[in-house]
C-alpha positions as CSV (number, residue, x, y, z in Angstrom):
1,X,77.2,69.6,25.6
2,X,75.8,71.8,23.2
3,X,74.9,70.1,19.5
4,X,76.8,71.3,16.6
5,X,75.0,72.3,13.8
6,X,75.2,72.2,10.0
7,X,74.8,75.2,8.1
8,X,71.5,74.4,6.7
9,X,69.8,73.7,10.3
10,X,71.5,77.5,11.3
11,X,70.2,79.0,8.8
12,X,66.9,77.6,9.8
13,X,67.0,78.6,12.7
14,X,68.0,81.6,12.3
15,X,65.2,82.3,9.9
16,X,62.8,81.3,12.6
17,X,64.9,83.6,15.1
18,X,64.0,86.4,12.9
19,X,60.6,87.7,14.2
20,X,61.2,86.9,17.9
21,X,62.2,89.9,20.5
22,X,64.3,89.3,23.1
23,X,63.0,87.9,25.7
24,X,66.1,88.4,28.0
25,X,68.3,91.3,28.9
26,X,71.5,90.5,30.5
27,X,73.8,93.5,31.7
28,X,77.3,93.8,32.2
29,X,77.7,92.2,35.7
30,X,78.9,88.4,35.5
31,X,76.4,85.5,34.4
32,X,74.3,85.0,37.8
33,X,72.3,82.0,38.9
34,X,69.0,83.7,38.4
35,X,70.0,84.8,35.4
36,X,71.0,81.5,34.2
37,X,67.4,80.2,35.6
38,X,65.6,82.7,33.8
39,X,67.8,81.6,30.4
40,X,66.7,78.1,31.2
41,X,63.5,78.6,31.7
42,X,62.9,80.6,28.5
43,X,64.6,77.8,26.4
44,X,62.2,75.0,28.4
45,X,59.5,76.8,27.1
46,X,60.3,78.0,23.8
47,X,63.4,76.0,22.8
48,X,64.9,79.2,20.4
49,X,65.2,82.7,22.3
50,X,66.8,86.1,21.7
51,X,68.7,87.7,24.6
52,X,70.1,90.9,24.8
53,X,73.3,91.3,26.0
54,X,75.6,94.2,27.5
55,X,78.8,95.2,27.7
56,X,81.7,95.7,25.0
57,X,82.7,93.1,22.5
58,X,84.6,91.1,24.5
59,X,82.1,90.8,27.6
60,X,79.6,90.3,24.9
61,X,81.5,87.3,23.6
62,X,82.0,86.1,27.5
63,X,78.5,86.5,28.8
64,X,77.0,84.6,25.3
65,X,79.4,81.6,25.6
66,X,79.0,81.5,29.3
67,X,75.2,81.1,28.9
68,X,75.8,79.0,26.1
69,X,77.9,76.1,28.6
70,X,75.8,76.7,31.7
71,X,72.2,76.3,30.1
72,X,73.6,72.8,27.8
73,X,72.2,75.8,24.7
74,X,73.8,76.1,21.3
75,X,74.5,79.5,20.4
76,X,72.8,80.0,16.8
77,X,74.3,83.4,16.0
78,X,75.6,86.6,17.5
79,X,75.6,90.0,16.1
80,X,76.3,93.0,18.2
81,X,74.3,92.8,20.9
82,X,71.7,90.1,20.1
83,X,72.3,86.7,20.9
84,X,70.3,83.7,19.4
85,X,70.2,80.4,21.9
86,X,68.5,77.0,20.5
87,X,68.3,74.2,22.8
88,X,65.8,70.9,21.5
89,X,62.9,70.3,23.1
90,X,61.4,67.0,23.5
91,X,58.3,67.6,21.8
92,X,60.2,69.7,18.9
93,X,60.3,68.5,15.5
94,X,64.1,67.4,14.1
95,X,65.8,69.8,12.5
96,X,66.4,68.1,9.1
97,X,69.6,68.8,6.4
């Protein structure tokens, strides 16, 4: 279940989102399991990622909430294309208010 977050630990996040590329693309096919894996992988290791999506608005909207469910990640923010994913990491520090 992905954790809700308050508006302060967003922000935060987002402001550490800010410098990162994406690290992965996602076309316009449906989420696939090696995509999902990759997804996974990426937040094991990093625990906030940028992945770029495909498609129109609505597909966008799909795909992002899809990988959101499937990878337990909390979708930070969304704007056009980009998608930012956060998921805690055990050795992360707490995200304080």
């Amino acid at each position: 279940m992905p954790i809700a977050l308050t508006s302060r630990q967003r922000a935060r996040l987002k402001a550490r989102a800010h410098a990162l590329e994406p690290t992965v693309q996602i076309g316009q096919a449906e989420v696939s399991d090696t995509v999902v894996a990759e997804v996974d992988r990426s937040l094991t290791a990093h625990g906030l990622i940028k992945a770029k999506l495909a498609g129109g608005r609505d597909e966008r909207d799909s795909l992002a909430k899809t990988l959101s469910e499937r990878t337990d990640a909390t979708i930070v923010q969304q704007v056009g294309r980009i998608v930012i994913l956060w998921r805690p990491r055990p050795d992360d520090e707490p995200l304080d208010d």
